[in-house]
N, CA, C and O atoms as CSV, one atom per row, in Angstrom:
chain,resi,resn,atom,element,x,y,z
A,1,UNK,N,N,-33.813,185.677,-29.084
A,1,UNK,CA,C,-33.611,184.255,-28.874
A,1,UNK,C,C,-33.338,183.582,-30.213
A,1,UNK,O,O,-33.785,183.988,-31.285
A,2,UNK,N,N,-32.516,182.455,-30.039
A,2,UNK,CA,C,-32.184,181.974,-31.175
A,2,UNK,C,C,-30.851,181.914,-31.756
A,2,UNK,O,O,-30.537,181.304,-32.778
A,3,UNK,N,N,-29.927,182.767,-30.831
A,3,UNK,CA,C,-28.406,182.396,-31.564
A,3,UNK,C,C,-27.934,181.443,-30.666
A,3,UNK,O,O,-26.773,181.201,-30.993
A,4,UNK,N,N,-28.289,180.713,-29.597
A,4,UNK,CA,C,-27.802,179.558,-29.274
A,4,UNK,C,C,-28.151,178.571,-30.314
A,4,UNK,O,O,-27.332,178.027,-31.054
A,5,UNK,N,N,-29.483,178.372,-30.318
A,5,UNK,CA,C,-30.330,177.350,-30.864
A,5,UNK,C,C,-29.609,177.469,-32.625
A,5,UNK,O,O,-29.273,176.388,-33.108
A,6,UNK,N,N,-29.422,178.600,-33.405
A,6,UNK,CA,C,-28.903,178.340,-34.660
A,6,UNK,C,C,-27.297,178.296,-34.847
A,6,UNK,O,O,-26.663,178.376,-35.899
A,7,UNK,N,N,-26.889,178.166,-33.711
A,7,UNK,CA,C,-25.205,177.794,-33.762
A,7,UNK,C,C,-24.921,176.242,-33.849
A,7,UNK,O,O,-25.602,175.253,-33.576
A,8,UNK,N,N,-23.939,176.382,-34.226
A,8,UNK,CA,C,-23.422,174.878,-34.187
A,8,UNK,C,C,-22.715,174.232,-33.177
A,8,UNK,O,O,-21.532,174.556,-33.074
A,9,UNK,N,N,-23.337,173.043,-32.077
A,9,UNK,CA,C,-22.738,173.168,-31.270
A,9,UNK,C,C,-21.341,172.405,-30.960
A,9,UNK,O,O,-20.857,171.526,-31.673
A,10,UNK,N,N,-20.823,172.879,-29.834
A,10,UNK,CA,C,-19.054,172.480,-29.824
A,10,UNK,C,C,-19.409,170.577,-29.440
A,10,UNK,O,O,-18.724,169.752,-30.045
A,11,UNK,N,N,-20.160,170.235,-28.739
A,11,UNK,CA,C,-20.446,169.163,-27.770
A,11,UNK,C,C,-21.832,168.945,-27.602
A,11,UNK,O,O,-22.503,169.889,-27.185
A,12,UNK,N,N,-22.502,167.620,-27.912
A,12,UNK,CA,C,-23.738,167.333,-27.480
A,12,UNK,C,C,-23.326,165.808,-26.704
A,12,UNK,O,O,-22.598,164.827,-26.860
A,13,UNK,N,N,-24.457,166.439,-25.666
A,13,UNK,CA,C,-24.765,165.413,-24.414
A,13,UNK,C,C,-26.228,164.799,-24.722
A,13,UNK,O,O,-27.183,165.333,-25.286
A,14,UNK,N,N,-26.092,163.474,-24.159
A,14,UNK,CA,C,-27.424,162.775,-24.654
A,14,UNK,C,C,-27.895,162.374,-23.432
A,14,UNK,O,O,-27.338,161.381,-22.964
A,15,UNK,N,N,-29.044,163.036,-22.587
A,15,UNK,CA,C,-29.440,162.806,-21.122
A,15,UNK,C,C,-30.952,161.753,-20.825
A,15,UNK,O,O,-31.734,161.478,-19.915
A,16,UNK,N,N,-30.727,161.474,-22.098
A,16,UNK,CA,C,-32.349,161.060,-22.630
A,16,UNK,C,C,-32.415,159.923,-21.630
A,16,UNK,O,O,-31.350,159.401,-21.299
A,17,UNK,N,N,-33.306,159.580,-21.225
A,17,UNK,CA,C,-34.069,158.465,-20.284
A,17,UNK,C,C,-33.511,158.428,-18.631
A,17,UNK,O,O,-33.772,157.466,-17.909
A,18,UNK,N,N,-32.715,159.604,-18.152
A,18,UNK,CA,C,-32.303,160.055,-16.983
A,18,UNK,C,C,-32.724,160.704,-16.233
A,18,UNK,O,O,-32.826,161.888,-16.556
A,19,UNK,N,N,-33.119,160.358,-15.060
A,19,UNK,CA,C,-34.115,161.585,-14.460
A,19,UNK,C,C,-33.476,162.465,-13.079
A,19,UNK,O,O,-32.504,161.907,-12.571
A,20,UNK,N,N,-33.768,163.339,-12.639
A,20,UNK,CA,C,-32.857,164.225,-11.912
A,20,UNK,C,C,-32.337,163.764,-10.850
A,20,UNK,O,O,-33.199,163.134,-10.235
A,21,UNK,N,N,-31.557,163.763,-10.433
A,21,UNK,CA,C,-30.292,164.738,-10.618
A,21,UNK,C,C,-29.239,164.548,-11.877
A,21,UNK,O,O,-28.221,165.127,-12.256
A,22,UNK,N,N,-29.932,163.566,-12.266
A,22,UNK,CA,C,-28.332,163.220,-13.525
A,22,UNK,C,C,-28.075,164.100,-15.042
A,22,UNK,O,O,-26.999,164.189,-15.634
A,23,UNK,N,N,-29.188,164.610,-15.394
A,23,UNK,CA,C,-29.124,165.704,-16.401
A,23,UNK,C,C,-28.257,166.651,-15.585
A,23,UNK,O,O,-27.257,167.057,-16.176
A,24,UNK,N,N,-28.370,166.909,-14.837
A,24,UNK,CA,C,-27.645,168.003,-13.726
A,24,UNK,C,C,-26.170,168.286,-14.255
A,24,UNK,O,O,-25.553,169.102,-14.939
A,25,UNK,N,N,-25.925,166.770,-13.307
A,25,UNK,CA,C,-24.310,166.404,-12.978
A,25,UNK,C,C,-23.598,165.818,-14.259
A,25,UNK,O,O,-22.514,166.261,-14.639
A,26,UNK,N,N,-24.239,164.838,-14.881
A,26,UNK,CA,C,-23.450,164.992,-16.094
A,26,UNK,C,C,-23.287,166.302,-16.791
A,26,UNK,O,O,-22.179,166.676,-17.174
A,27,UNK,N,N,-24.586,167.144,-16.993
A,27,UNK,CA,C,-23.984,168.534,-17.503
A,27,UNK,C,C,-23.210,169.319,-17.193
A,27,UNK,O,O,-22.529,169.950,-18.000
A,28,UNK,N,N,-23.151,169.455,-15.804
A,28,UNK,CA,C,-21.718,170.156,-15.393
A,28,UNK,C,C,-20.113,169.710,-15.525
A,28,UNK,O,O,-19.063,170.352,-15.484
A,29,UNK,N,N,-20.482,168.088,-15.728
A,29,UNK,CA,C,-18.875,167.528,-15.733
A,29,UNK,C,C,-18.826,167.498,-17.309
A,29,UNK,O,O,-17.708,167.771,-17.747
A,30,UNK,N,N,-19.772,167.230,-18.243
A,30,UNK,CA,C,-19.626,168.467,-19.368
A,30,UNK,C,C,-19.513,169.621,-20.186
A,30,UNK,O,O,-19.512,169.632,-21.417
A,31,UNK,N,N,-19.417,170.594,-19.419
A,31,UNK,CA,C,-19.404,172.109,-19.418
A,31,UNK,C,C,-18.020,172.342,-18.606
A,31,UNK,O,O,-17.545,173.413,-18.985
A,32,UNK,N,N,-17.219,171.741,-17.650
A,32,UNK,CA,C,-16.179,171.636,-17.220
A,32,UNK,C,C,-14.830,171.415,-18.035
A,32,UNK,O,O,-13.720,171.672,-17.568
A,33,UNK,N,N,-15.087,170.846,-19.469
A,33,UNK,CA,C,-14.267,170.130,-20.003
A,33,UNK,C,C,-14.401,171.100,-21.223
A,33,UNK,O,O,-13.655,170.913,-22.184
A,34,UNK,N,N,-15.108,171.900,-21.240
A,34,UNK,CA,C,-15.350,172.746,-22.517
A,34,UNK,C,C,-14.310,174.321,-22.937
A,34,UNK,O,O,-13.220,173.748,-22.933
A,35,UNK,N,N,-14.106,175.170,-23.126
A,35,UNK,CA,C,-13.129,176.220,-23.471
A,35,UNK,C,C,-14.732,177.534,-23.225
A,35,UNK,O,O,-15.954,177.602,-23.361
A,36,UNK,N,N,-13.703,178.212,-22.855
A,36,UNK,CA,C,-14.630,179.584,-22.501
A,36,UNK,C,C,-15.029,179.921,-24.156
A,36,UNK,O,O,-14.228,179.955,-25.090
A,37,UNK,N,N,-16.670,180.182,-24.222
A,37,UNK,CA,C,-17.489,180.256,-25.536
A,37,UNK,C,C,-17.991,179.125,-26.185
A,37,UNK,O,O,-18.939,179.139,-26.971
A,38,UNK,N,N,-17.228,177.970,-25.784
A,38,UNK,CA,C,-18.207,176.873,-26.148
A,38,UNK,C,C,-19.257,176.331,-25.852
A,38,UNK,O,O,-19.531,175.994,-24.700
A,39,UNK,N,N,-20.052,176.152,-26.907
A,39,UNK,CA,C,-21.579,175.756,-26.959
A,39,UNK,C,C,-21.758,174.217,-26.655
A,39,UNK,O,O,-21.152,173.439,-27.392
A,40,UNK,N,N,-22.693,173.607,-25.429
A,40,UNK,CA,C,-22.860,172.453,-24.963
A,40,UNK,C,C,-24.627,172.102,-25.383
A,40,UNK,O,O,-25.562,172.598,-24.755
A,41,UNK,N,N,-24.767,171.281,-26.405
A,41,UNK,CA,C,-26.373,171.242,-26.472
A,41,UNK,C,C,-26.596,169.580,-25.466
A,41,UNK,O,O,-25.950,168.532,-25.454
A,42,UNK,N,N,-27.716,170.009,-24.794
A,42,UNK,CA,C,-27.836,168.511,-24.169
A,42,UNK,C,C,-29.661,168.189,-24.379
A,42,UNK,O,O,-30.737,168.768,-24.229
A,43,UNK,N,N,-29.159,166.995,-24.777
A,43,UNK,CA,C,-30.873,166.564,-25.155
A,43,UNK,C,C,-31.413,165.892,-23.520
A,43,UNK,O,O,-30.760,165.231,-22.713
A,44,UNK,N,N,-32.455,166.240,-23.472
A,44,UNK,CA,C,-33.240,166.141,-22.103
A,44,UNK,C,C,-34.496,165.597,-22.358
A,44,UNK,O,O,-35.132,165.963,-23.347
A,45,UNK,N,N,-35.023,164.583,-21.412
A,45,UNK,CA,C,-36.250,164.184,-21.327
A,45,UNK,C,C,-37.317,164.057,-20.222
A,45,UNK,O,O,-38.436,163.550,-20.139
A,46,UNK,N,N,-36.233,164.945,-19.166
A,46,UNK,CA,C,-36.409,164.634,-17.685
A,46,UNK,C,C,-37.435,166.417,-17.513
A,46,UNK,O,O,-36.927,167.400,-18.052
A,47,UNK,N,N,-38.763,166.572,-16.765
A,47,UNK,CA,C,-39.016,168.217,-17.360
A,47,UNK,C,C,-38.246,168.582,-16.230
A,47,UNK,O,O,-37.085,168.909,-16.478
A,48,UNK,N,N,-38.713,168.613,-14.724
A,48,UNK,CA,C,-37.700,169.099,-13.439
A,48,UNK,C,C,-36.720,169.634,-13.968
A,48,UNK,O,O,-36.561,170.855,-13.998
A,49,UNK,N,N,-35.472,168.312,-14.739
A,49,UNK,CA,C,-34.121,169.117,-15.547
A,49,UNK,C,C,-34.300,170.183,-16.214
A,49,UNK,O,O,-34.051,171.350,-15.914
A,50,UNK,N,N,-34.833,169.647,-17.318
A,50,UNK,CA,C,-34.937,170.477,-18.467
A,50,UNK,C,C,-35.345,172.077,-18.405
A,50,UNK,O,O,-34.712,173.061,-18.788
A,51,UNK,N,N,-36.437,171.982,-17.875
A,51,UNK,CA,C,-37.172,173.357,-16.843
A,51,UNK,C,C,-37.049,173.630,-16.305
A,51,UNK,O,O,-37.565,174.747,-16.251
A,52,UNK,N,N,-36.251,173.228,-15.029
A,52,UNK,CA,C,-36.300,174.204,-13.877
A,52,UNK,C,C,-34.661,174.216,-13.294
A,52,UNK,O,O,-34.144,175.321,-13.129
A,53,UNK,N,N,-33.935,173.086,-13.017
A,53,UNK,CA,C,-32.508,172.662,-12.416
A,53,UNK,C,C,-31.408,173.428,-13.633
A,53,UNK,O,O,-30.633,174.378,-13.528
A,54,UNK,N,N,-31.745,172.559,-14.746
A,54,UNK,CA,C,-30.257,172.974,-15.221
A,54,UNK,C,C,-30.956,174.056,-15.971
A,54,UNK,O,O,-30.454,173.639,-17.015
A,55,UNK,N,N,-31.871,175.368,-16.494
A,55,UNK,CA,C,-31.605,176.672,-16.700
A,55,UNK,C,C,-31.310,177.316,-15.727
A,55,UNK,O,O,-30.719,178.354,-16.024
A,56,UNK,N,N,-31.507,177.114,-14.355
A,56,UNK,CA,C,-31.274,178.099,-12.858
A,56,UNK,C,C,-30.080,177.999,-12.681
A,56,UNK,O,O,-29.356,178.933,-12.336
A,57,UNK,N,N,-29.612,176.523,-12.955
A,57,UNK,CA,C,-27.932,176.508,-12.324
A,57,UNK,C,C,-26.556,177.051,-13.842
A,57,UNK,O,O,-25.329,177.101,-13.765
A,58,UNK,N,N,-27.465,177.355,-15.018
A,58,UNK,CA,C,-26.799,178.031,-16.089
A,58,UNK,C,C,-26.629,179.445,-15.859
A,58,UNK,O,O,-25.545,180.000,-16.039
A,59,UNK,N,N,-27.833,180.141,-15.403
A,59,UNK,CA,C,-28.232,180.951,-14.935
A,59,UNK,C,C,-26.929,181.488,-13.808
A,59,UNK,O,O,-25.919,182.084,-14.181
A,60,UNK,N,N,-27.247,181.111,-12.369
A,60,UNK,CA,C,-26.314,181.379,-11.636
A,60,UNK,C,C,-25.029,181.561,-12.282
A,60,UNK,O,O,-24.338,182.557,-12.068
A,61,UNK,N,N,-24.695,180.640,-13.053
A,61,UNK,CA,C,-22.747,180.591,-13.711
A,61,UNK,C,C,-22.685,181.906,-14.379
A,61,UNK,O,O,-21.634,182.533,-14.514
A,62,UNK,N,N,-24.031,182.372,-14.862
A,62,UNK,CA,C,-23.793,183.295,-16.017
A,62,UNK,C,C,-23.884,183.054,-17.413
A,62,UNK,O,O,-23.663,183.935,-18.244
A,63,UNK,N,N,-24.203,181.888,-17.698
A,63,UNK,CA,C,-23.778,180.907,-19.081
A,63,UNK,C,C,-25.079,181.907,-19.903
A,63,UNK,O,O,-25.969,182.693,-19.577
A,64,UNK,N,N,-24.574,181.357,-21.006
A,64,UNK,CA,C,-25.824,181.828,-22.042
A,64,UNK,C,C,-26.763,180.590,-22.164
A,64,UNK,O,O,-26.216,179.501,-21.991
A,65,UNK,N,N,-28.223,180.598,-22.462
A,65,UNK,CA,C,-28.975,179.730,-22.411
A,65,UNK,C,C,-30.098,179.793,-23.295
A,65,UNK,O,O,-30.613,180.897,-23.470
A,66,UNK,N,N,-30.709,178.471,-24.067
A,66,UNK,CA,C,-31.584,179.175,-24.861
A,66,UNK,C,C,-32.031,177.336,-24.796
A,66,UNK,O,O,-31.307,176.350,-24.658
A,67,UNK,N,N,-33.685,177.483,-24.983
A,67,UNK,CA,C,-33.998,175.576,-24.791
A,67,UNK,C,C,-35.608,175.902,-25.701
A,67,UNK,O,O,-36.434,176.813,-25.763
A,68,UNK,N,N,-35.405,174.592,-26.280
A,68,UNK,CA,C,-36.380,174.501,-26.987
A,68,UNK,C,C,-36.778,172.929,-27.042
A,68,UNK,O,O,-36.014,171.988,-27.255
A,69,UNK,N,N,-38.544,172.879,-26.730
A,69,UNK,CA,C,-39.165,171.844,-26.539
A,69,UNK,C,C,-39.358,171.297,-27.790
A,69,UNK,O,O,-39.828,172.046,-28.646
A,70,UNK,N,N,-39.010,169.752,-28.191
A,70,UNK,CA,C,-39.731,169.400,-29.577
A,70,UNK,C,C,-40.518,168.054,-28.995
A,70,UNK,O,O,-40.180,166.983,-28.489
A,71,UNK,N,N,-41.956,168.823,-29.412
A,71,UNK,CA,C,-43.297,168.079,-28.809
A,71,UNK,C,C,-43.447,167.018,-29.390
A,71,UNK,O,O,-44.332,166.270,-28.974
A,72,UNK,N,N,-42.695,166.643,-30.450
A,72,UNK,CA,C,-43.525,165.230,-31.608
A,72,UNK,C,C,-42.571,164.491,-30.871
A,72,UNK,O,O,-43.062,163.412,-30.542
A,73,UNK,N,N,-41.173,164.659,-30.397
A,73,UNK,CA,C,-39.898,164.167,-30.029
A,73,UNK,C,C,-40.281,163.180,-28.430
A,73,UNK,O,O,-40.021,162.047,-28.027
A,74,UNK,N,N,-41.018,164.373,-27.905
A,74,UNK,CA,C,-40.982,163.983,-25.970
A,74,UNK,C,C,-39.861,164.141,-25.536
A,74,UNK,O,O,-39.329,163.297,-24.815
A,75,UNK,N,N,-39.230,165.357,-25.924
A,75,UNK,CA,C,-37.387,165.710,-24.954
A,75,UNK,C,C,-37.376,167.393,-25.419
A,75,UNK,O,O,-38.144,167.765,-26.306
A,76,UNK,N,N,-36.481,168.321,-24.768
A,76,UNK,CA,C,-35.710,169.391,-25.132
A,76,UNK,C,C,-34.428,169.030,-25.283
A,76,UNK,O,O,-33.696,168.221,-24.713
A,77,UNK,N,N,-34.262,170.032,-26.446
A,77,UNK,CA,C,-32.765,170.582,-26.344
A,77,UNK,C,C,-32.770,171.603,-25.337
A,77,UNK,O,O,-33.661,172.413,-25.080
A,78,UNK,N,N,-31.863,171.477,-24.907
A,78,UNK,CA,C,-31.111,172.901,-24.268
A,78,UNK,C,C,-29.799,173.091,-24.656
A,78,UNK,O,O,-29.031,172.129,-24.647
A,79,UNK,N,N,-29.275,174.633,-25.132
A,79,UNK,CA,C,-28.121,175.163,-25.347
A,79,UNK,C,C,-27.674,175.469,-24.442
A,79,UNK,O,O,-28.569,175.748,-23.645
A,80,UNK,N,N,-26.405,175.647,-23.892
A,80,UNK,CA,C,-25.802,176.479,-22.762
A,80,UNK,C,C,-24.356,176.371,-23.507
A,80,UNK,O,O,-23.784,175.351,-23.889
A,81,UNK,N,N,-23.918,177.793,-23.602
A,81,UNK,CA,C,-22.910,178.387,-23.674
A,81,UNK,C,C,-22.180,179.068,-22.660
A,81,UNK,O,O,-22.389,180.182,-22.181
A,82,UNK,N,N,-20.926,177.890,-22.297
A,82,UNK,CA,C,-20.287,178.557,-21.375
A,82,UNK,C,C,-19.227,180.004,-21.742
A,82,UNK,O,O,-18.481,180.203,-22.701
A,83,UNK,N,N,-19.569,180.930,-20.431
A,83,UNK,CA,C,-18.913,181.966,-20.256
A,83,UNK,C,C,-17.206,182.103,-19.848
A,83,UNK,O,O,-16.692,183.212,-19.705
């Protein structure tokens, strides 16, 4: 773990103060617009999202995924690299 998180990413999404379903759907109509291998970091504050929706539905695509909580913050990043 960790070559999402130390790459540089292509696109960051800012999902902060949104609560589910919208981390979701904006992430997908951001990951839509991206080139096969590009890295999408999206900052999250929502946990449902962050934890459970959008790694399962990265998951299913196949994407690469890597998320990390910053506790002083109150949000994750999550990486997802589309395939």
């Amino acid at each position: 773990m960790g070559e999402l998180i130390d790459a540089t990413p292509t696109e960051t999404l800012d999902t902060l103060g949104r609560v589910c379903p919208y981390p979701l759907v904006l992430t997908k109509k951001a990951i839509e617009k991206l080139g096969s291998g590009s890295i999408l970091k999206v900052l999250c504050d929502a946990p449902a999202s962050a934890e459970d929706t959008i790694p399962r539905w990265a998951e299913k695509q196949g994407f690469g995924f890597e998320m990390r909580k910053l506790e002083d913050k109150g949000y994750w990043e999550l990486f997802i690299q589309k395939k």
